[in-house]
C-alpha positions in Angstrom: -31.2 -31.9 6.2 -28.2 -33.7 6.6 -26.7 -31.0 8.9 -30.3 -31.1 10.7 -30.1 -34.6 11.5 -26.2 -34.4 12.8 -27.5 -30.8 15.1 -30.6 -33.2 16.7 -29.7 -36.8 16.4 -33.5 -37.7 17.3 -35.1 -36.2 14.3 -36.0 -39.0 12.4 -36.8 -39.2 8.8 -40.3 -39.1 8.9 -40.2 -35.8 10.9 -37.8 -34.5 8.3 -40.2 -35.1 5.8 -42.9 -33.6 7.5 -40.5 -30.5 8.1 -40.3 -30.5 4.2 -43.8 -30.6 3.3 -44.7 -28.1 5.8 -42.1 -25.2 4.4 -43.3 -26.3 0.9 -46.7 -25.4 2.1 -45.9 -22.5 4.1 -44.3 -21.3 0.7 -47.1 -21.9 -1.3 -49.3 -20.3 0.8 -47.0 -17.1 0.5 -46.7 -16.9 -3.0 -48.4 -16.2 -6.0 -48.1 -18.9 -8.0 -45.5 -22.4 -8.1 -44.1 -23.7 -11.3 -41.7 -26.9 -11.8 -39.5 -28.4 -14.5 -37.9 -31.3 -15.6 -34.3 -32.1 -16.8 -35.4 -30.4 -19.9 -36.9 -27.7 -19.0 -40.5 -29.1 -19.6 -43.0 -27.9 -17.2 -44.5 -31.3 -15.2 -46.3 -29.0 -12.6 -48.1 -25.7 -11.8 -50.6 -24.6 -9.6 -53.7 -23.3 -9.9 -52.5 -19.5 -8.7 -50.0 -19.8 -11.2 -52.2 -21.2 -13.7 -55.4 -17.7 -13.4 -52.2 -15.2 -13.3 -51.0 -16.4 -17.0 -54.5 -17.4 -17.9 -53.6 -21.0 -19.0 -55.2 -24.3 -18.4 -53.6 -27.9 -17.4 -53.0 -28.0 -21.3 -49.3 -26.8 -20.6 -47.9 -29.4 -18.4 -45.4 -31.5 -21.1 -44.6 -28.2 -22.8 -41.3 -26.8 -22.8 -41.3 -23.8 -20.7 -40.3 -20.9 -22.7 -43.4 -21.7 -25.2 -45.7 -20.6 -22.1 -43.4 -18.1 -20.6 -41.3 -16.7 -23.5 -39.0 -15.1 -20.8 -38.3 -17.7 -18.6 -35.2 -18.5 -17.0 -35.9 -21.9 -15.9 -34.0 -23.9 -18.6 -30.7 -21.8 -17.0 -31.1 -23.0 -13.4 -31.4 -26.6 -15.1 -28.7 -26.5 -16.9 -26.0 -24.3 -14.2 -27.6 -26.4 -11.3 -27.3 -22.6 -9.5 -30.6 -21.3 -8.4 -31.7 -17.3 -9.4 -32.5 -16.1 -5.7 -34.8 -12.6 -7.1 -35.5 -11.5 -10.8 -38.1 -9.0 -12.5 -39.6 -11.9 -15.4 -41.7 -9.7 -17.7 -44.8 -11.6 -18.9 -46.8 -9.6 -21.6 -47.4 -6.1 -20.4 -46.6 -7.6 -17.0 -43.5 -8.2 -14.4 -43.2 -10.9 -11.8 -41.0 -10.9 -8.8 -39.9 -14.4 -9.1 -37.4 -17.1 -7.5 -35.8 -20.1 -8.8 -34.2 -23.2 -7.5 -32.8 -26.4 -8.7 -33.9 -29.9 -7.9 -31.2 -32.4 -7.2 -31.0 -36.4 -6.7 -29.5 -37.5 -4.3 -26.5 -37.6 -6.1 -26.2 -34.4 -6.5 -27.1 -34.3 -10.1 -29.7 -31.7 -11.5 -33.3 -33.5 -12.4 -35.2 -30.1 -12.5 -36.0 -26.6 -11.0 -39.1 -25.3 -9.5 -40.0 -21.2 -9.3 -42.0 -19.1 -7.4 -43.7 -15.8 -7.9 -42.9 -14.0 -5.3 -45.3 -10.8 -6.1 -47.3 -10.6 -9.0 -46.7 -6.6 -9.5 -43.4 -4.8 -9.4 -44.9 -2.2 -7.5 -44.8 -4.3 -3.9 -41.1 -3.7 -4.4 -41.1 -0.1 -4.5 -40.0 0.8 -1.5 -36.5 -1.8 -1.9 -36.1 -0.1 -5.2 -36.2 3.4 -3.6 -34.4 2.7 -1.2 -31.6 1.3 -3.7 -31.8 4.0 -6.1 -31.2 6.3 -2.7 -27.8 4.9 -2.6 -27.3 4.8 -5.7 -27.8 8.4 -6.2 -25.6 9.3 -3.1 -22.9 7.1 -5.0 -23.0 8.9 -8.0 -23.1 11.8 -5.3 -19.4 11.0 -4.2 -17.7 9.8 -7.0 -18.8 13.3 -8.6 -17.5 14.8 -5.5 -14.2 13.0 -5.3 -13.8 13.4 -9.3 -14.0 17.3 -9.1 -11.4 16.9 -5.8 -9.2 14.9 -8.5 -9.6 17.9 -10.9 -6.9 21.3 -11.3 -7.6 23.8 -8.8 -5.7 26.5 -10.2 -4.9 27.8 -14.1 -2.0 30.2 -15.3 -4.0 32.8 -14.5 -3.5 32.6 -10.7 0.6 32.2 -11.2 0.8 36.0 -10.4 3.4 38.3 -11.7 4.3 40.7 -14.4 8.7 40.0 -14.0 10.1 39.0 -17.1 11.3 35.7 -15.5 7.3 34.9 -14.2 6.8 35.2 -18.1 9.3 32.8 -19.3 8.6 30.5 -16.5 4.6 30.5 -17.8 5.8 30.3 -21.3 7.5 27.4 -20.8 4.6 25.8 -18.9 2.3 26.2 -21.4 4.8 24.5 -23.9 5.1 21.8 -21.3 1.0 21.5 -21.6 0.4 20.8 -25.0 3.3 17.8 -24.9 2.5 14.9 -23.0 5.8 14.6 -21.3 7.6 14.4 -17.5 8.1 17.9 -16.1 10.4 18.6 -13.4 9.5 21.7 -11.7 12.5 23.0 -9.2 12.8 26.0 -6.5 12.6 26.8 -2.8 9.6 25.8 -0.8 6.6 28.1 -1.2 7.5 29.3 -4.8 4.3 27.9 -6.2 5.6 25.0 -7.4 1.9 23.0 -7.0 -0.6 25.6 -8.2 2.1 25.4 -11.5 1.5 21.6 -11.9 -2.5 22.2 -11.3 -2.1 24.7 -14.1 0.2 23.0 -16.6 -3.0 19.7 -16.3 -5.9 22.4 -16.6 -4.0 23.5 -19.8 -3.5 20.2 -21.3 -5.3 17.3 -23.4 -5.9 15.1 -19.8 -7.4 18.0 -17.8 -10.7 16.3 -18.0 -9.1 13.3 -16.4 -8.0 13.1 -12.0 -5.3 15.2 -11.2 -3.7 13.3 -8.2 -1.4 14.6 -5.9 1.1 13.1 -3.8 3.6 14.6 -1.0 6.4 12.4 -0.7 7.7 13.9 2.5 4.7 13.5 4.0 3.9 9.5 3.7 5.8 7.2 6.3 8.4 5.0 4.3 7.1 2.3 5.3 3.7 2.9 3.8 5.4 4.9 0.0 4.8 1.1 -1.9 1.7 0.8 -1.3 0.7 4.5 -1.5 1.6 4.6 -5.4 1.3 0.8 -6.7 -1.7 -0.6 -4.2 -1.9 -3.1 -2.3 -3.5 -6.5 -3.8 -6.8 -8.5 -1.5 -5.1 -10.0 1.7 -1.8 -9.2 1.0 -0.2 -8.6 4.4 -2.1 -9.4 7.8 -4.8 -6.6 8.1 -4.8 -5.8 4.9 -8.0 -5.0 3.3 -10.1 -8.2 1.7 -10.9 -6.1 -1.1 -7.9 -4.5 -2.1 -6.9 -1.1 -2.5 -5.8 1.4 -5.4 -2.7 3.0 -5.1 -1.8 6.3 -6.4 -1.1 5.2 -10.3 -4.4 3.8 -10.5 -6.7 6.9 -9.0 -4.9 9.1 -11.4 -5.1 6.6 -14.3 -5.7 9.2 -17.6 -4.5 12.5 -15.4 -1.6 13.5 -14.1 0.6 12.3 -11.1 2.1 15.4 -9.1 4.6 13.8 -7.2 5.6 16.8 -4.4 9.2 16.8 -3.3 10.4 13.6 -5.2 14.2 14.6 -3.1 12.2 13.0 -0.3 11.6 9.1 -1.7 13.8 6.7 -1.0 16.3 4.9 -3.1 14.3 1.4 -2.9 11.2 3.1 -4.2 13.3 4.9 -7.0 13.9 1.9 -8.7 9.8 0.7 -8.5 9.3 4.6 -9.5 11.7 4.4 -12.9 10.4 1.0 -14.1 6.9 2.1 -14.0 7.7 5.4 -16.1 9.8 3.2 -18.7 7.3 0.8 -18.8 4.4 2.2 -18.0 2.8 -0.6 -15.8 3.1 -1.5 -12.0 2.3 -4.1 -9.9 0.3 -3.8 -6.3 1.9 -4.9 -3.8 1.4 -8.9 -2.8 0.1 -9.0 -6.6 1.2 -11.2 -9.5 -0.6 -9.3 -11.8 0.8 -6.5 -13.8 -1.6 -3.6 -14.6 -1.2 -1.0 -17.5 -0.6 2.2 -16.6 -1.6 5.7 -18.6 -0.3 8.6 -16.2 1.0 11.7 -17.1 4.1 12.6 -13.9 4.7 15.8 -13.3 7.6 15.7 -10.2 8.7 19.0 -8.0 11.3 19.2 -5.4 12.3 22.0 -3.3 15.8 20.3 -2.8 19.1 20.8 -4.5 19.2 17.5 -6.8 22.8 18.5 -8.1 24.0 17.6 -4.3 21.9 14.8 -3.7 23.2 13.1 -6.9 26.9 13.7 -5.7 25.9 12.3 -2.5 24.4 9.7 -4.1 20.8 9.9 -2.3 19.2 10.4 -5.5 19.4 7.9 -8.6 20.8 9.2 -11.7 18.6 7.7 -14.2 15.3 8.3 -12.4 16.8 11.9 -12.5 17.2 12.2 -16.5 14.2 10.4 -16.7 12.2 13.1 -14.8 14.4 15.6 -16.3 12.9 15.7 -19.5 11.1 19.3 -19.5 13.0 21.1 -16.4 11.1 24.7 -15.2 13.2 26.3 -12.2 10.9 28.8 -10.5 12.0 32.1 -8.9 12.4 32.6 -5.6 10.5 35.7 -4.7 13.4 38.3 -3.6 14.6 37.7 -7.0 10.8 39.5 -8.7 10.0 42.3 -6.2 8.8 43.7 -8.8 5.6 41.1 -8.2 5.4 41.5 -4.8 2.3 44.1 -5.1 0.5 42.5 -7.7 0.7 39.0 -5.4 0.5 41.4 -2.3 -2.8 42.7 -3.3 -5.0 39.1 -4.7 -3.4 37.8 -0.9 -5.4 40.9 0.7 -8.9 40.3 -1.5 -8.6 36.4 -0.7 -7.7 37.2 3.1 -10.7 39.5 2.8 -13.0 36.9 1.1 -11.8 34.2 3.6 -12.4 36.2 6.7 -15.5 39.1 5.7 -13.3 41.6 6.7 -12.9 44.5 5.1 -10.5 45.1 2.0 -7.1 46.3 2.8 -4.1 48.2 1.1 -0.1 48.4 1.3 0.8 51.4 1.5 4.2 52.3 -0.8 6.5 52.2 2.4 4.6 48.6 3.0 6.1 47.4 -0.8 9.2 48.9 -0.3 10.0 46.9 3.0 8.4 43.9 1.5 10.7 44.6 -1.4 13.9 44.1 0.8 13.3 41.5 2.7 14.7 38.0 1.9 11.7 36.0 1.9 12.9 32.3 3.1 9.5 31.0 2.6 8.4 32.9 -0.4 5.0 33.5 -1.4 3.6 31.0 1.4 5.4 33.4 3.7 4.0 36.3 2.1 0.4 35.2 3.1 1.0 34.2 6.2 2.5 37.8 7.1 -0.7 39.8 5.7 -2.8 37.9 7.4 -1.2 38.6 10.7 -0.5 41.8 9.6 -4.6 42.2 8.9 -5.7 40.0 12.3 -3.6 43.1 14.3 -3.9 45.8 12.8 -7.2 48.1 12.4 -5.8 50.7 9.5 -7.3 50.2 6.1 -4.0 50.9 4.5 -1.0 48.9 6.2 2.2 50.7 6.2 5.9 49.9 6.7 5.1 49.8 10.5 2.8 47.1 10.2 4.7 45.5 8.7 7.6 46.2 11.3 5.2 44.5 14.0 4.9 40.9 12.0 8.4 40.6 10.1 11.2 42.1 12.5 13.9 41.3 9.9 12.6 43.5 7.1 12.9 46.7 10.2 15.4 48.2 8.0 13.6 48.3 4.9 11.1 50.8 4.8 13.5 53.8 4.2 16.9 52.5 4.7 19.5 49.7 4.1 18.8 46.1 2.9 20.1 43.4 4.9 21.9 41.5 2.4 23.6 38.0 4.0 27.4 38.2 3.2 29.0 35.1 0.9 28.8 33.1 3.9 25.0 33.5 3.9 25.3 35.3 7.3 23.0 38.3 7.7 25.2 41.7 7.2 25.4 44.1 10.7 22.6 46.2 11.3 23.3 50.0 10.2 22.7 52.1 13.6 21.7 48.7 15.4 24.6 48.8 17.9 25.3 44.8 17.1 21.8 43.8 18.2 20.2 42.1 15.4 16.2 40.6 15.2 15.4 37.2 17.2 14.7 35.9 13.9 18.4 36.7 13.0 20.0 35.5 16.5 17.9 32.0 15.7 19.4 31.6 12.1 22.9 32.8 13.4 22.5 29.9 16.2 21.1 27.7 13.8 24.0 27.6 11.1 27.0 27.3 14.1 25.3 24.3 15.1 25.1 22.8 11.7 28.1 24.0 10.9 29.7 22.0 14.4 28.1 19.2 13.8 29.6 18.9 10.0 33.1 19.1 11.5 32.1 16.5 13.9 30.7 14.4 11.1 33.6 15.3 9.0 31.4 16.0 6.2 29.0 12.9 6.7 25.4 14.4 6.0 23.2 12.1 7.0 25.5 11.7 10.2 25.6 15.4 10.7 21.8 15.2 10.3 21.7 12.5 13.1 23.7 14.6 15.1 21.4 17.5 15.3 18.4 14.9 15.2 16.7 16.1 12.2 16.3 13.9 8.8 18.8 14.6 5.8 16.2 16.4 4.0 15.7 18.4 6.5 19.3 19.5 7.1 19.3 19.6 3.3 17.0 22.0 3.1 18.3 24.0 6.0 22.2 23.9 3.9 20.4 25.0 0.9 18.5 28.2 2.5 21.8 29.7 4.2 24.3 28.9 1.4 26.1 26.1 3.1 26.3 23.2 0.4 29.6 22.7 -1.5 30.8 20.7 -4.1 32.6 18.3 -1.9 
């Protein structure tokens, strides 16, 4: 009222008063029934409505409340001084919709409480009720959705190939599933290195747990803190007022896949080690450290022998992911796989699209066979399904083939291309000097790289700044045409 009085200076107090009485009454009139308290919870009014719905007479006023109303809360709001804005108050076989309020002296201390029955059946709230157990139900609704997102997609099962180096490779994973250690899986980009880590988590004690994974090459540096460790209420300007779980936390019980881990950079190595060693981390603009139970499971597609001699890449965050090592093959080293591969690619193409089921032909494996594969078995699908979006043939042959992957021309009856020690593509038999446009590209591509490395005089990541690409990048690029040296 106080506030009323400064808002319209002319309001005096007997208007104020009036105001009062008149809400009081509009109340009353609204409700089913009006009881107060005093200090000690002893009921020194109720009205009449209040008095036919428990079936009691004037008999109860001096009584403390809870021997009329065994489940009242009244002697609470007495002694908090904070008022219980809506309750269910079961009375018998019964339930009230009730409110309660304190009553304060003027000096603020507590002197009683009054409450109101709002509705004298349960039932008059149905339709809030439904309406919260509606969202309620769509909550569950996502976080069963977002759990089974968090789960393993794939099992051993789908890691095709019969080669004797597929079987070590999934014997050692499944040894790497039953101990609840780091695992480091290693090879070129597109050897499968992901559906392994889905597997290895499926296979192990935490595969009922999230499974969350995390591309390090694909999250700005600016934004890697707060990705894994969170970011507290209000910590920067914008930040959220609630908060927000980082990476660690989503995938607290599971397994952490942490994608190309070449990619992170040095000042998030050093938060990355001390949160393995000792197992907590702290959100970012937090003073509070939280306990971590993750399970990491790291992969990179980079040469970590070069990036520790060039010191991107620190040594003990590299023994410490280290433990369990699995290098996976690159695909021209199991052509022995390619048809097995080949062939699930076709029926999931087929699934995907409702097309009809194709075939490769023998001359189809054998060109496949020879080929180099840069991207392994991610370039594999993406060639058979061009090669089934253009051609018509149930069974696709060499020449199919031929129309999709130029470099692999030569393969269906004749020579391999094999690159020389250089890692430059050999001359083509009978080609007259005139190799594939995905040849002259690669040929152009390594003499600039190459020129830009003299330029640099060795400098990597000036090299890399040179031909405006990031150091990963030109990593990457070294690794796939033999370029890195032990400088």
């Amino acid at each position: 009222m106080d506030k009323l009085a400064e808002t319209f200076p002319g309001i005096g107090e007997t208007f104020r008063e009036q105001m009062v009485g008149s809400l009081f009454k509009a109340v009353t009139d609204m409700c089913e029934g009006i009881l107060m308290v005093d200090q000690d919870a002893r009921i020194t009014w109720i009205d009449d409505k209040y008095k036919a719905l428990l079936g009691v007479t004037d008999a109860v006023i001096g009584k403390v409340v809870e021997e009329v109303i065994p489940k009242s809360l009244m002697r609470r709001v007495v002694e908090t001084g904070k008022p219980i804005l809506l309750d269910l108050m079961e009375f018998g076989d019964r339930s009230f919709v009730v409110v309660r309020f304190p009553l304060k002296r003027p000096d603020g201390g507590v002197q009683g409480a009054v409450g109101f029955v709002l509705f004298d059946r349960f039932q008059y709230l149905q339709p809030i009720m439904s309406k919260v157990a509606g969202l309620r139900d769509e909550l569950a609704s996502a976080q069963r959705q977002l759990a089974g997102e968090r789960r393993a997609k794939y099992t051993f099962t789908q890691f095709l190939g019969t080669s004797d180096v597929v079987r070590e490779v999934k014997r050692t994973a499944r040894r790497a599933a039953q101990f609840d250690t780091t695992v480091l899986l290693l090879g070129e980009t597109g050897t499968g290195k992901e559906l392994l880590a889905h597997a290895i988590h499926a296979a192990s004690e935490r595969a009922d747990k999230p499974f969350v994974a995390v591309n390090l090459a694909a999250i700005p540096e600016t934004l890697m803190e707060a990705e894994f460790f969170g970011v507290a209420p209000g910590a920067y300007t914008g930040a959220d007022r609630r908060g927000r779980d980082g990476k660690f936390v989503l995938a607290a019980g599971g397994t952490l896949f942490l994608d190309e881990i070449g990619d992170m950079p040095m000042a998030l190595q050093a938060k990355l080690l001390r949160a393995l060693q000792e197992r907590e981390i702290e959100p970012l603009g937090s003073n509070k450290v939280i306990k971590i139970d993750v399970r990491v499971i790291a992969a990179t597609s980079r040469d970590m022998a070069a990036l520790l001699r060039d010191k991107a890449f620190r040594p003990d965050l590299y023994y410490r992911l280290n433990v369990l090592p699995i290098t996976l093959p690159p695909l021209r080293n199991r052509a022995e796989d390619i048809q097995d591969i080949g062939e699930a690619l076709l029926e999931r193409i087929a699934q995907k699209t409702f097309a009809p089921q194709r075939e490769l032909a023998p001359s189809a494996i054998q060109a496949f066979a020879a080929y180099q594969w840069p991207g392994n078995v991610r370039e594999l699908a993406n060639v058979l399904e061009r090669m089934t979006a253009l051609s018509d043939s149930p069974v696709l042959t060499a020449e199919d083939v031929a129309m999709v992957l130029p470099g692999a021309e030569a393969a269906g009856g004749g020579e391999t291309d094999r690159p020389d020690a250089a890692g430059r593509p050999a001359p083509r038999a009978g080609g007259e000097g005139v190799g594939s446009l995905q040849d002259v590209v690669a040929d152009a591509e390594r003499a600039a790289i190459a020129e830009a490395l003299r330029r640099a005089k060795g400098v990597k990541s000036e090299a890399a700044r040179l031909l405006g690409i990031s150091r990963a990048n030109l990593y990457d690029k070294l690794s796939g045409y033999g370029m890195l040296t032990r400088s």
